[in-house]
C-alpha positions in Angstrom: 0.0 0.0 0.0 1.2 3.5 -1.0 1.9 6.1 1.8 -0.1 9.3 1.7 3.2 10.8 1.2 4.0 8.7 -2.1 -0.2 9.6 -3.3 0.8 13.1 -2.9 4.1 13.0 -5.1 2.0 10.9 -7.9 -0.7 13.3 -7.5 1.6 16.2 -8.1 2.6 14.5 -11.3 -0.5 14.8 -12.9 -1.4 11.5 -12.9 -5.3 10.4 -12.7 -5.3 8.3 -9.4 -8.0 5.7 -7.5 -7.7 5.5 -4.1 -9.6 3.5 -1.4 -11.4 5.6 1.3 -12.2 2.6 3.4 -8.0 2.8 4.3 -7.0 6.3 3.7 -8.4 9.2 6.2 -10.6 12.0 5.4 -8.1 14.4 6.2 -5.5 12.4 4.1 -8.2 12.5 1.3 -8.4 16.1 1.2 -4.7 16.2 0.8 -4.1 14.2 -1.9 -7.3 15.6 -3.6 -5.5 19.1 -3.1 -2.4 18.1 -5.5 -4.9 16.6 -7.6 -6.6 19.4 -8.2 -3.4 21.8 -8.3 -2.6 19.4 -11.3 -6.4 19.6 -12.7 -6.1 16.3 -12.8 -8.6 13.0 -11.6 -9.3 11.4 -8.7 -11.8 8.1 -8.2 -12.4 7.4 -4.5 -13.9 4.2 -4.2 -15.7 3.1 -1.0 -16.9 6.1 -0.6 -19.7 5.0 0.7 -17.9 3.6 3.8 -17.7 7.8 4.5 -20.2 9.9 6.3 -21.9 12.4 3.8 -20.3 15.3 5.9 -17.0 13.5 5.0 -17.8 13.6 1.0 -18.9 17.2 1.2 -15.6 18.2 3.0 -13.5 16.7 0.8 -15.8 18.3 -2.4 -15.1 21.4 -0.8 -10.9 21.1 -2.5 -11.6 20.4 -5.9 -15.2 18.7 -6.3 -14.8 18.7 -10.4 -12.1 16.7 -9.9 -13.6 13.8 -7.5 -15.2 11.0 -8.9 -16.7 9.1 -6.2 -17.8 5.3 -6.0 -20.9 5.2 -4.0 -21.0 1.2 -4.3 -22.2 -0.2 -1.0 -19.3 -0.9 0.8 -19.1 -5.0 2.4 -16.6 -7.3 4.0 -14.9 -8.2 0.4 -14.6 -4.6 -0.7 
């Protein structure tokens, strides 16, 4: 698994990333969404469903054209 550090540094590349937000943090969501969107690049989040809506609409609040969010109902094999 890639540290929020290394997500960062590949955000601030450019590239297009997916992430999990079942194992990453809201506040280290907002972070890597914030090089995303310094990049105008792409961010998926899957799991996001595992996240409170308050915790979505904070992390919209970076760079919501930019989030893509997988609202699949998280379970044990997700």
């Amino acid at each position: 698994m890639k540290t929020k550090a290394d997500l960062i540094m590949l955000a601030g590349t450019g590239a297009n990333l997916v992430i999990d937000a079942k194992t990453k943090s809201t506040a280290d969501i907002i972070m890597i969404v914030g090089s995303i969107g310094l990049k105008d690049s792409h961010i998926t989040i899957r799991n996001a469903y595992c996240k409170t809506t308050a915790d979505l609409l904070q992390i919209a609040t970076v760079y919501s054209k930019n989030i893509t969010y997988d609202l699949t109902k998280c379970n044990e094999e997700n």
